[in-house]
LOBASE-128222 format. One line per 4 residues: for each residue x, y, z of C-alpha. Coordinates in nm, 2 decimals. Layout:
REM LOBASE-128222
X Y Z | ...
END
This chain:
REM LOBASE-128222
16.95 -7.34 21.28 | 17.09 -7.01 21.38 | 17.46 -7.00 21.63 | 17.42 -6.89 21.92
17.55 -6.49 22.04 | 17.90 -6.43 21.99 | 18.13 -6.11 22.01 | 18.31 -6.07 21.67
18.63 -5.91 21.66 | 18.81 -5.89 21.24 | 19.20 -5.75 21.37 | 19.41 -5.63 21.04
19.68 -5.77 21.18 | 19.86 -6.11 21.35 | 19.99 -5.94 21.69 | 19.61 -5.77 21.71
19.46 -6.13 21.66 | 19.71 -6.30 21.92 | 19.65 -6.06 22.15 | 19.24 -6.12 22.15
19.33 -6.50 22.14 | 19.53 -6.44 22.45 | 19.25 -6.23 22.58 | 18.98 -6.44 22.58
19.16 -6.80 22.53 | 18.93 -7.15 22.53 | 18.63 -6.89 22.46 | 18.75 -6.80 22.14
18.75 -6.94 21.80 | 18.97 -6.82 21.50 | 18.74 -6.76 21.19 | 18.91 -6.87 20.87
18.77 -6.99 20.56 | 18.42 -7.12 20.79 | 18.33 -7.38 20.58 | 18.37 -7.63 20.90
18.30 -7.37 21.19 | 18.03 -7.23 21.09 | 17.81 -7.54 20.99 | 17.89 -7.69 21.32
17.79 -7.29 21.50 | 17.50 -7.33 21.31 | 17.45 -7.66 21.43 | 17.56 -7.52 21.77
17.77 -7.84 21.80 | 18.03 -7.56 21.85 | 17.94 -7.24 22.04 | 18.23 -7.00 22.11
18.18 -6.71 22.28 | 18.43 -6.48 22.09 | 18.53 -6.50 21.73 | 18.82 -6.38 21.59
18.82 -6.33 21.19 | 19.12 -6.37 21.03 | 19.04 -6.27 20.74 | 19.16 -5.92 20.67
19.56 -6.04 20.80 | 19.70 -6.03 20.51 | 20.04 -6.13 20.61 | 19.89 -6.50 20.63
19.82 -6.48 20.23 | 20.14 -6.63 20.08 | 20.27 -6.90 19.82 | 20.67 -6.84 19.86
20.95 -7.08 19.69 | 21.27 -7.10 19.93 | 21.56 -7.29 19.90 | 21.43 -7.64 19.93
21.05 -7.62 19.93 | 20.73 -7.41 19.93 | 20.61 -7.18 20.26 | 20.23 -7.17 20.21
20.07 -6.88 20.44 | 19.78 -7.04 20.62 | 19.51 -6.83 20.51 | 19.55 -6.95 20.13
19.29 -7.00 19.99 | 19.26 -7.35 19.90 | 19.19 -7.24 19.52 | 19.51 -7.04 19.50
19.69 -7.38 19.60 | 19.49 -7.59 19.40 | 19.58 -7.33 19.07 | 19.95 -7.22 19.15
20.19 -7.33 18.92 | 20.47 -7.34 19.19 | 20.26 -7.57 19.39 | 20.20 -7.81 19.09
20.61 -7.74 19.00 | 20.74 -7.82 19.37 | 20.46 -7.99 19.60 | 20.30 -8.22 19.25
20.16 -8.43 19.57 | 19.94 -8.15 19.71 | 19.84 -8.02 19.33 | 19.73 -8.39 19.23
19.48 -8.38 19.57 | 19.37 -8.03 19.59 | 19.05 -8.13 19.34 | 18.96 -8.42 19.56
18.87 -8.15 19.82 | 18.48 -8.07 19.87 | 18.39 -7.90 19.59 | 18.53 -7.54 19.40
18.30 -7.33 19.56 | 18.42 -7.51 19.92 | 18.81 -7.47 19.81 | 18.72 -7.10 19.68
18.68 -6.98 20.04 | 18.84 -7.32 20.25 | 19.18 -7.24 20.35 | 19.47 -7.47 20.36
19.59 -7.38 20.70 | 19.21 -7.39 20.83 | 19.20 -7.73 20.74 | 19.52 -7.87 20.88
19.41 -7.70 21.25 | 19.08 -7.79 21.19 | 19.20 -8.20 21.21 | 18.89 -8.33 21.04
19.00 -8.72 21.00 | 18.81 -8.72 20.67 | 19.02 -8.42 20.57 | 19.32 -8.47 20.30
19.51 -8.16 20.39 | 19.67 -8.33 20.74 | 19.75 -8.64 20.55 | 19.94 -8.46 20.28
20.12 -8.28 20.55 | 20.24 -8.62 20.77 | 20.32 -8.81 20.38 | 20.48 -8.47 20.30
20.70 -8.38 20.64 | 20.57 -8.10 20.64 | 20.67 -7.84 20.93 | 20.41 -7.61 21.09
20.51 -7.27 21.23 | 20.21 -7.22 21.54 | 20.26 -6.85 21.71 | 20.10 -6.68 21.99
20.14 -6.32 22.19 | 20.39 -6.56 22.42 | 20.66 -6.63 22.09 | 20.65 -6.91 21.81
20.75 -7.25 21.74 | 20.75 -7.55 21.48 | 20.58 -7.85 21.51 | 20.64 -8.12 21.25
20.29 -8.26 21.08 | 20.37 -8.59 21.20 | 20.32 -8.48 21.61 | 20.07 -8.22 21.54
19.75 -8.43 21.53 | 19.69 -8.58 21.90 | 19.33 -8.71 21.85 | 19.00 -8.68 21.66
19.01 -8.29 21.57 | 19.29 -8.27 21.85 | 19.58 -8.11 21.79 | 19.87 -7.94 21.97
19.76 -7.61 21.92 | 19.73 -7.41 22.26 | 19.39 -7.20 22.28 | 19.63 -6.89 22.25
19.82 -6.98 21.94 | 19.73 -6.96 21.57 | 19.91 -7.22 21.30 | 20.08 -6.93 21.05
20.24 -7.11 20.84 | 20.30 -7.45 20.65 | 20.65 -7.53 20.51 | 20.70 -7.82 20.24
20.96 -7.96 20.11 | 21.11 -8.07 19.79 | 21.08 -8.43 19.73 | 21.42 -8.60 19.69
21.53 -8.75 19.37 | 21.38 -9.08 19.24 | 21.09 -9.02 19.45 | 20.72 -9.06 19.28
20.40 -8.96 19.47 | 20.04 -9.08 19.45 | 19.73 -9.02 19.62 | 19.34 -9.20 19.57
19.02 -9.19 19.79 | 18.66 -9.33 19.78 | 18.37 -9.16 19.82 | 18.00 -9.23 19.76
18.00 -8.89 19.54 | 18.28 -8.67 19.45 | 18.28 -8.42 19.69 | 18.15 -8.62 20.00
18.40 -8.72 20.23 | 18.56 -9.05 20.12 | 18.49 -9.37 20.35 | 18.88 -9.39 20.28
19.18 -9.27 20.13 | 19.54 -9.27 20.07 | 19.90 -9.06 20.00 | 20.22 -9.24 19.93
20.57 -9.19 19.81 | 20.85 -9.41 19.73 | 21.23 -9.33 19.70 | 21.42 -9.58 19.48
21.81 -9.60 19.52 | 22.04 -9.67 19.24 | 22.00 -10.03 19.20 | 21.59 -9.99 19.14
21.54 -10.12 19.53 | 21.31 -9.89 19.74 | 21.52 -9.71 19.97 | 21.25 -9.47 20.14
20.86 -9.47 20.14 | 20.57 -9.34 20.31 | 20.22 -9.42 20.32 | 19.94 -9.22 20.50
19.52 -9.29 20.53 | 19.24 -9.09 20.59 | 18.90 -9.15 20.72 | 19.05 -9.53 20.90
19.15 -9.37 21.22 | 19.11 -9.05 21.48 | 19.37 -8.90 21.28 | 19.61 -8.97 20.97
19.70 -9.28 21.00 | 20.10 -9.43 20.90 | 20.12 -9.75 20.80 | 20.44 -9.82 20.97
20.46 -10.21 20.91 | 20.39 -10.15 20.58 | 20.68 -9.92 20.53 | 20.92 -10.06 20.68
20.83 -10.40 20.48 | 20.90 -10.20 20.15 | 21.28 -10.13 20.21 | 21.53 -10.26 20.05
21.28 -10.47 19.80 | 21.21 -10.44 19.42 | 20.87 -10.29 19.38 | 20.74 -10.56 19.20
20.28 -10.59 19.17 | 20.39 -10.91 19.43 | 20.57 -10.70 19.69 | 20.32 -10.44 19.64
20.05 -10.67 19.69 | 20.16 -10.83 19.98 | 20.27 -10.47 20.16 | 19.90 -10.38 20.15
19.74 -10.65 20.25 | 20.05 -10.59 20.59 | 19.88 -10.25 20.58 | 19.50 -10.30 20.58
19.55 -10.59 20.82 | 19.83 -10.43 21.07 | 19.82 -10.06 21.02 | 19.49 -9.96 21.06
19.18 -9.98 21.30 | 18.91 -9.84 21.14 | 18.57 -9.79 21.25 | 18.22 -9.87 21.13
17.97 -9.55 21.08 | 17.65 -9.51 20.85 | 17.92 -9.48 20.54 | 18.12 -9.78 20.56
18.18 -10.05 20.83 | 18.53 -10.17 20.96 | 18.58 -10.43 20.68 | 18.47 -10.26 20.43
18.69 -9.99 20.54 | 19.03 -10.26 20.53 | 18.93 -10.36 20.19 | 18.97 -10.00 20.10
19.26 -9.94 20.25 | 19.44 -10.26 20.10 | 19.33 -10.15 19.72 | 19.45 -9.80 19.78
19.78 -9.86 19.90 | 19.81 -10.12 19.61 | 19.71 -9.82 19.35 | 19.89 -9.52 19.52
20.25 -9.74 19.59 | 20.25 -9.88 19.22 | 20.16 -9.53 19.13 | 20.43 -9.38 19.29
20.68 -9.62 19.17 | 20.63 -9.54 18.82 | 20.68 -9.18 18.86 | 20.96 -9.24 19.10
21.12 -9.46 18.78 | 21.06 -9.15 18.56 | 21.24 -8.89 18.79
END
């Protein structure tokens, strides 16, 4: 299959590309890394009239340390993420994950901004933003704003994104002490999109009690799905394998609604859901212990 005609416009700059965004609004798609727009062009599942490429801005290219986190640009490549040492030293959630993304040749030209917007519920970038509280800096020709991960996502590939307004930038940060981190998925292959999947961390307090936590799905919902019960069963408990246990079964069984497709049905889909939250939370309370 072949997209159908579109105008192509490649600014060399982010005022030059908010002003064509602005210009031509719902018409117009911003071009990124393409390995979701243009299957679905060629597919013509999506057919915009306009494209705007954003990939000579190079403002939008950036791994940065700040005071308590990381500022990712959202044009990184993927790659670059996957292979930064400050990534793995600050953000050891989002390093562990990165390879569990598509394949190298997919993350070589995939950005990590491209993905979050893009709000595939298959995707592991938007969960690792919501487990992460990760804050997302969206501008247009109008001004900017933030928008924390957990509000961004409104439905499947919905997000709060206006048709005029591009996400920039992605901001991360540090994890507090005594926190650990974890994150699983199952797929038929590696490299397919997994059937499901899951990020956690857990903050212990002094006594060895869990004092925070946070537990996040893919692929059982429209978007990334919290599993609030679940959460809010863990504090103040001893992460023992019976607490665990019994917080995941509250998960698959409270938290979620998946769906049935030709991958997986609904209860296959629960059962997933319950292991992984059983290997991710034990997981992440044996790093938290070591930190």
């Amino acid at each position: 299959m072949k997209p159908a005609a579109f105008d192509y416009f490649a600014p060399k700059s982010l005022p030059e590309a908010l002003a064509l965004l602005a210009e031509y609004g719902y018409d117009a798609k911003p071009l990124a890394g393409g390995q979701s727009l243009v299957p679905t062009m060629n597919f013509r599942l999506a057919q915009p009239a306009v494209l705007v490429d954003l990939n000579g801005i190079d403002e939008l290219f950036f791994i940065r340390e700040n005071g308590d986190g990381l500022r990712i640009g959202a044009m990184t490549r993927q790659r670059t993420v996957e292979r930064s040492p400050v990534v793995h030293a600050r953000a050891p959630l989002i390093h562990e994950t990165m390879p569990h993304i598509a394949h190298p040749q997919i993350r070589n030209r995939g950005t990590f901004g491209g993905s979050l917007a893009h709000a595939d519920p298959a995707s592991e970038l938007p969960v690792l933003a919501v487990t992460l509280d990760a804050r997302l800096r969206v501008q247009s020709s109008r001004g900017e704003r933030w928008v924390d991960a957990k509000n961004f996502y409104l439905d499947l590939f919905a997000t709060d994104l206006q048709p005029d307004e591009l996400l920039v930038e992605i901001t991360v940060p540090d994890l507090p002490a005594r926190t650990g981190w974890a994150f699983d998925e199952v797929a038929r292959r590696h490299g397919d999109y997994a059937m499901a999947g899951a990020a956690a961390t857990v903050t212990l307090a002094a006594d060895g009690t869990i004092a925070a936590s946070r537990l996040v799905y893919l692929s059982v919902g429209d978007f990334p799905t919290e599993a609030l019960q679940a959460e809010t069963a863990l504090i103040g408990e001893m992460p023992t394998a019976a607490v665990i246990r019994a917080v995941a079964a509250i998960a698959a069984a409270q938290d979620i609604a998946p769906g049935s497709d030709i991958h997986a049905s609904a209860d296959y889909r629960r059962h997933l859901a319950k292991v992984l939250a059983g290997r991710v939370l034990s997981r992440a309370v044996e790093r938290a212990k070591e930190r």
